[in-house]
N, C-alpha and C positions, 0 to 999 in steps of 0.2 A: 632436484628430486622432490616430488611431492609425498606428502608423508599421508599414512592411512588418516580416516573418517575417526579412527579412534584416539589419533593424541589428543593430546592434555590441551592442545593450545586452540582446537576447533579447527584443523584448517583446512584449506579449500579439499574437497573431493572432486578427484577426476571424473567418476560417474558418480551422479546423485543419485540413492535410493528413497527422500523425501518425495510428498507423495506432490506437496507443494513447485515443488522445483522442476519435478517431471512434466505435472498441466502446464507451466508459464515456458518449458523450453518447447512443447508442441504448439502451444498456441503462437509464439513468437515465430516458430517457423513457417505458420499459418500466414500470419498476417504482413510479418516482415519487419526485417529491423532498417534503420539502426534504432535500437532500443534505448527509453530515458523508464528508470527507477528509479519513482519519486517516494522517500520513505526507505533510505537502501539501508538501515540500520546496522549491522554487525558486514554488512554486504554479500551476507550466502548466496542471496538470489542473483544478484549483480553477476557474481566471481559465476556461479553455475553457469547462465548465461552468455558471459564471455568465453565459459569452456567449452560451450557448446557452437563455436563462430559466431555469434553474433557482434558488431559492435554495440559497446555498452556507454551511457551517461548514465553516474548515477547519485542521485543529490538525497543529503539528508541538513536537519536542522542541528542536529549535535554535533560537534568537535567530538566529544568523545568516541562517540557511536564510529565516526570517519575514521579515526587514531587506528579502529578496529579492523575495519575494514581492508586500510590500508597498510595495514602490516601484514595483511596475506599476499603481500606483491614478492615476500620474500619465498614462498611455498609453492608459486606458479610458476607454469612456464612461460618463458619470455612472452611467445606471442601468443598467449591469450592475456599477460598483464597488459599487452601494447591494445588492447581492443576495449580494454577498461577504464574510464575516467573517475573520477569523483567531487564533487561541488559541495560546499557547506552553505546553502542557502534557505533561508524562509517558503517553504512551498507553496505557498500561496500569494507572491510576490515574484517569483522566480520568471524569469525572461532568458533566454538562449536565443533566440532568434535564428529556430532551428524547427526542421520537422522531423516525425519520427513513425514510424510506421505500425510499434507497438510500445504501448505506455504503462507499465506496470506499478499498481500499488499491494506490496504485499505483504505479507503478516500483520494486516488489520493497520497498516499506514493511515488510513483513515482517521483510525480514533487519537491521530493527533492534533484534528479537527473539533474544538471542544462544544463547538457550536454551529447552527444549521447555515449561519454567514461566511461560516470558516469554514466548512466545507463548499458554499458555494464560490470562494475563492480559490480553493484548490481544484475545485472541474474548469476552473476560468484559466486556470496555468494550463490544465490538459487538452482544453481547445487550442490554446496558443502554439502547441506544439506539436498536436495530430495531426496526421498526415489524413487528408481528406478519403481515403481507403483505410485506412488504420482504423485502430481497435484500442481501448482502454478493459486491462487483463484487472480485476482489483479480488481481495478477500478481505473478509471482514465477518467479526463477532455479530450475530443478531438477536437483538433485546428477548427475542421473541415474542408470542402474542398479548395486547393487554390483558388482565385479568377480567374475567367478567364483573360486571356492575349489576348492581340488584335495583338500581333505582334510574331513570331519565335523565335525575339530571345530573348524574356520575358521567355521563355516556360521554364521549370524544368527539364530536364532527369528525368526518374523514380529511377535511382540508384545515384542520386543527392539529400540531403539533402534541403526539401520543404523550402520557404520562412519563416519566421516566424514572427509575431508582431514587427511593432517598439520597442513597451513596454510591458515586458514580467511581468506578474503579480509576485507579493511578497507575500511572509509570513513575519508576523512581529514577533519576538518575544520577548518578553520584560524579563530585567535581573532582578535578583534579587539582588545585593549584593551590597548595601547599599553603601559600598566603590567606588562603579565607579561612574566617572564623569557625571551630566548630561546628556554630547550629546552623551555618549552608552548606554543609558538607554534603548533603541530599539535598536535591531538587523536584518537588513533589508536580509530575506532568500530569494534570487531567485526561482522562482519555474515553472520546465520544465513541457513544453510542447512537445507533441510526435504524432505525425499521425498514424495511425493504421498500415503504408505499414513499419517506423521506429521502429515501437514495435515489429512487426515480426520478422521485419531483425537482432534485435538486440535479440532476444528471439534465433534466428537459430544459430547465433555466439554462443552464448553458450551453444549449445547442446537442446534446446527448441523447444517445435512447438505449434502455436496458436490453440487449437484442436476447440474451439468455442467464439466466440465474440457476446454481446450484448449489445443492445441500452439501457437497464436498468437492474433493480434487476430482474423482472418477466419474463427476457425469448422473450423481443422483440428482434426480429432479427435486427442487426445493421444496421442503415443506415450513411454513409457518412456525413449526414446533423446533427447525432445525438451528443449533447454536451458531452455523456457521454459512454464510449468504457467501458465494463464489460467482461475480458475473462480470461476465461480456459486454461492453458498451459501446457504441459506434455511430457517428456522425447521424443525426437525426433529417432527413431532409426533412426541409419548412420547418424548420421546430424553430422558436424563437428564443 
């Protein structure tokens, strides 16, 4: 028996009412699975996904985050747990030697990427593993626009990496293992930020192109001012 959206424990929901989980189960049936979720953190979108037929891989960096995940195996039904895998690996290292028809990074999986190198690592994993028709589904926070400059030579080049935050926001994660010392009890994760002109460029270095970009789940056209960039990415022909 699966229990409602409202217990205590988060667990899987038979229909998703997230506005998140509704675009990645239409686009994946868009594009095709078998589906890899890279960044599957707590696994809602993974578990969605699998509820919805598709086969699911779904890889995160944290043991804990997985722990999480995989204790909703106990709140599903058998075969949608049998369509669901999970991997604890480095995403930007990770190799399957597998294709996949859609590639989802979501709830800002991204800004596990703390830098523009690390993020071109992880679109180097999503070549490896797109399916030449395929599609990378991703969401992500947007810095939004720089502030304007009163003088020349404040100004940015456009093939110059934008200014960013004094203070770049954190993920906290906390351990488990009874044996460490108080002061690691917390694990303080960096977590990047990217402008839409930096996601592109960094999508083109690895063979990628931005095919469509939104200011949310429903299909608003992005604007610059928007906190949240939602886009579509797909095998770039000739792009090197």
């Amino acid at each position: 028996m699966v229990r409602s959206k409202g217990s205590a424990r988060g667990p899987l929901a038979l229909v998703s009412r997230d506005a998140d989980t509704a675009f990645y189960a239409r686009e994946v049936r868009q594009w095709g699975a078998p589906v890899l979720v890279l960044g599957c953190a707590s696994g809602r979108i993974a578990w969605e996904l699998a509820q919805d037929g598709a086969r699911v891989t779904a890889v995160d960096p944290s043991k804990v985050m997985l722990e999480v995940a995989q204790g909703r195996r106990g709140e599903a039904p058998l075969e949608v747990s049998a369509r669901l895998e999970f991997h604890e690996a480095d995403l930007r290292t990770l190799r399957l030697n597998r294709r996949f028809g859609s590639i989802v990074l979501p709830q800002n999986a991204v800004g596990l990427m703390p830098t523009l190198e690390a993020l071109d690592a992880l679109f180097a994993t999503v070549c490896v593993h797109l399916a030449p028709t395929g599609a990378l589904l991703l969401d992500a926070t947007n810095p939004g626009p720089p502030e304007p400059s009163g003088t020349p030579e404040d100004a940015v080049p456009p093939y110059l990496e934008p200014r960013r935050p004094l203070f770049a926001p954190h993920l906290r994660e906390r351990r488990r293992d009874p044996r460490a010392p108080p002061s690691s009890a917390i694990r303080r994760l960096r977590v990047g930020q990217f402008y839409p002109a930096e996601m592109d460029a960094a999508l083109l270095r690895s063979g990628l192109r931005a095919a469509q970009r939104y200011g949310d789940f429903a299909g608003k056209p992005f604007d610059p001012a928007d906190a949240l960039q939602v886009v579509i990415a797909s095998p770039a022909d000739g792009a090197e």
